[in-house]
C-alpha positions in Angstrom: 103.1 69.4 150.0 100.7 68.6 147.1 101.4 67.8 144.0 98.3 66.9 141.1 99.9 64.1 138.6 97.0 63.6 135.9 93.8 62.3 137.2 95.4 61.8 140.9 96.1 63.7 143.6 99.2 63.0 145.8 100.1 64.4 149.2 103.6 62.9 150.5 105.1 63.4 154.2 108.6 62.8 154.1 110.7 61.9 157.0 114.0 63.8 157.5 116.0 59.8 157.3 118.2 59.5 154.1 116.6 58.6 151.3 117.9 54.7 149.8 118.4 54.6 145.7 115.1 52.7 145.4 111.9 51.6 147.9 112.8 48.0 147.8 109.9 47.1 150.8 106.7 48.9 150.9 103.0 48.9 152.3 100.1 49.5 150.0 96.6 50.5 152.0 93.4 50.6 149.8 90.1 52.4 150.9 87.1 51.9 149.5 85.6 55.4 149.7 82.3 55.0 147.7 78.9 55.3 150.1 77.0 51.8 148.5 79.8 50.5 146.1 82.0 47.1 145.9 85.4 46.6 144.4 85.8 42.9 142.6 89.9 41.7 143.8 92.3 44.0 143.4 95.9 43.3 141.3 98.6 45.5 142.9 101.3 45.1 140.8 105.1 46.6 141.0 106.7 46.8 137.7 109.0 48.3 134.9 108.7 51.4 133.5 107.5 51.2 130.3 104.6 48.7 131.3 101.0 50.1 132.1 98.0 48.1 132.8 95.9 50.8 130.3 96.0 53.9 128.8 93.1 56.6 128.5 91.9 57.8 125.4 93.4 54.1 123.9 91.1 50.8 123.3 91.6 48.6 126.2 93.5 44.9 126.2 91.7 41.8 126.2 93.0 41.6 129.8 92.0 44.9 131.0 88.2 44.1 129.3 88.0 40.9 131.3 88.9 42.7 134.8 86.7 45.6 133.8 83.3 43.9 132.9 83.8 40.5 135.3 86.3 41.1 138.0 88.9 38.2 136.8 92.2 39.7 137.4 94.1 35.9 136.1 94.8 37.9 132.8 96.2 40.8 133.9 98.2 39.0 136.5 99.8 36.4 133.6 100.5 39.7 131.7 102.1 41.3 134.6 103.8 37.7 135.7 105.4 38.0 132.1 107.5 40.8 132.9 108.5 39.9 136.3 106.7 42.0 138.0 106.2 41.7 141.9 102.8 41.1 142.3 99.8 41.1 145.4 96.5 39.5 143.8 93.5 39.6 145.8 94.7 41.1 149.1 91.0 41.7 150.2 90.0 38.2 149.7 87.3 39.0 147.6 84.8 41.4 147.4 86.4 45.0 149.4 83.1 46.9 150.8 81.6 50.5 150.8 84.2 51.9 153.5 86.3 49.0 153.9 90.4 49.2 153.4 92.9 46.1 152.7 96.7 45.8 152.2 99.6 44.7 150.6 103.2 44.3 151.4 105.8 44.4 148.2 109.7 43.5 148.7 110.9 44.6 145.1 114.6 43.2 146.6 114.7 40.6 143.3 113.5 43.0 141.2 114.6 46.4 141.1 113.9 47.8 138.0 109.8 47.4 139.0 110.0 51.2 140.1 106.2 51.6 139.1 103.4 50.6 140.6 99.7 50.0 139.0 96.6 49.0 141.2 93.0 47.8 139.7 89.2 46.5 140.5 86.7 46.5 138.7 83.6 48.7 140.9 79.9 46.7 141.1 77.8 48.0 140.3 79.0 48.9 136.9 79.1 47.1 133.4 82.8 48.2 132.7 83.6 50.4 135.3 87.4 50.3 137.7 89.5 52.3 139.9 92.9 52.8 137.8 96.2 53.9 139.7 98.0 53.4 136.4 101.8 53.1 136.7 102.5 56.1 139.1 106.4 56.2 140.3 107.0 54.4 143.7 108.1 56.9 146.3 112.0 56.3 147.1 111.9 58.4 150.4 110.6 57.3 153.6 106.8 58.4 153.9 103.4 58.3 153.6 102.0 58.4 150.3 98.5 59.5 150.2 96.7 58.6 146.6 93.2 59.8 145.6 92.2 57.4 142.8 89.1 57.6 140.5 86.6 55.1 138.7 87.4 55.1 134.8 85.0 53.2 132.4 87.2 50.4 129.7 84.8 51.2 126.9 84.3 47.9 126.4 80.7 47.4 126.9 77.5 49.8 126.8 76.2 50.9 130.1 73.0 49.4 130.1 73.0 48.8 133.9 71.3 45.5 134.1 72.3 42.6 136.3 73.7 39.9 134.0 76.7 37.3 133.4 79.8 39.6 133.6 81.2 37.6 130.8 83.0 39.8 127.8 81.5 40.7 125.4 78.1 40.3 127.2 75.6 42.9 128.2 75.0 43.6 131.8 77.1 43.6 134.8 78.0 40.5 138.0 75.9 40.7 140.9 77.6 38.7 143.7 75.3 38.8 146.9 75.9 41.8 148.5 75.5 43.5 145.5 72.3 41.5 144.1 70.6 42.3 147.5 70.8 45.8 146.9 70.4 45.7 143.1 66.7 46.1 141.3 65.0 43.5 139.3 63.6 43.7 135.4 65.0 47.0 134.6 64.5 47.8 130.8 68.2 48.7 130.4 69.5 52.4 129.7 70.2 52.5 125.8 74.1 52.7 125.4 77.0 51.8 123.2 80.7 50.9 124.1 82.7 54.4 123.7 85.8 51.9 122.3 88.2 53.7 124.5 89.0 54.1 127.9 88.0 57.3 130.0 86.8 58.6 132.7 83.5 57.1 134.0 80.5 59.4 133.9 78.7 57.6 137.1 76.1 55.4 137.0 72.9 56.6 136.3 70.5 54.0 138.0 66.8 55.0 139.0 65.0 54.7 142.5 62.5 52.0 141.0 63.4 48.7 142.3 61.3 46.6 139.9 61.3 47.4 136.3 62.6 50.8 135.5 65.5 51.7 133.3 67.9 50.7 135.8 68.7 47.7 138.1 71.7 50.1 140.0 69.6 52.1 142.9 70.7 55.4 142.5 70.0 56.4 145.8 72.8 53.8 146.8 75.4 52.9 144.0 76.1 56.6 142.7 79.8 57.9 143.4 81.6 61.1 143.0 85.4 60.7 142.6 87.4 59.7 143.8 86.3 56.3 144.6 89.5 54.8 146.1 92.6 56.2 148.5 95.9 54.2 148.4 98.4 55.4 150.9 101.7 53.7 150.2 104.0 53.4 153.1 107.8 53.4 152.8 109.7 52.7 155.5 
């Protein structure tokens, strides 16, 4: 069966064993899906539910803005750690390549009121862009969970597509290695403005010159259609 919730898609195959009050111990999977894109760690966090990690159509946190623009999850891990949430950071151990898949175990046993579950990573290259599977209801039957998850953009910074720091508040995005070795050089920068709120991202534009240009993404490469990321969650 398939059922659309917002901007994911969810397909569940349910076993014919009794269902327990609450998925206490589950697996999470993550798939990178995208052709030439990266994902920065991931924070999979089970929680309560009237936490979210963002909202769209809302200005993003401080927290949020630092995962979206750098990759540093350590805020959004102390804001999660506040409300006891049962948390995996960095299951990939660092950077989670074009077709690549990590995973998680969570045991919510101490904690069963974290009946949600949010996952996020910031996607290079970007300047603000990250998968968001935003506080979707963890599955209480035994199953597979299949989740198609797309890139959203925090609206923190202006998408001018030019290697740089990765530090809030500053203009273009991290280039680790892997993704330096495939980025352009002494692109002009594409003339953009923070949107102030969080959304769905429009792709990267990027150009096919790799010196100078408008663009240090190589859009023969780095472009993505959503969604970016699958998460199949697994409860037993």
């Amino acid at each position: 069966m398939k059922k659309t919730f917002g901007s994911f898609a969810v397909v569940a195959a349910i076993t014919a064993a009794a269902a327990p009050a609450s998925a206490t111990q589950f697996d999470v999977e993550i798939i990178n899906l995208t052709r030439g894109s990266y994902f920065t760690p991931f924070l999979v966090a089970a929680h309560v539910s009237d936490a979210s990690l963002f909202t769209s159509g809302e200005p993003a946190s401080a927290s949020l803005q630092a995962m979206a623009e750098g990759g540093d999850i350590s805020a959004l891990v102390a804001d999660v750690d506040a409300i006891n949430a049962t948390v995996v950071a960095n299951p990939a151990e660092g950077l989670l390549a074009p077709g690549q898949r990590t995973s998680a175990m969570l045991n919510t046993d101490d904690a069963p009121d974290n009946t949600r579950l949010s996952i996020v990573a910031m996607i290079l290259p970007s300047n603000d862009g990250f998968m968001g599977l935003n506080s979707i209801e963890i599955p209480t039957e035994p199953g597979r969970y299949v989740y198609s998850v797309n890139a959203y953009d925090s609206g923190t910074e202006g998408n001018d597509e030019v290697v740089g720091s990765g530090a809030p508040g500053e203009p273009g995005y991290p280039a680790p290695p892997p993704v330096l070795a495939a980025s352009g050089s002494g692109g002009t920068g594409i003339a953009a403005t923070a949107e102030g709120f969080v959304h769905i991202h429009r792709n990267v534009l990027g150009d096919d010159t790799l010196t100078g240009g408008s663009s240090d993404i190589d859009n023969r490469v780095h472009r993505w259609l959503n969604p970016v990321v699958r998460v199949v969650v697994t409860v037993n």
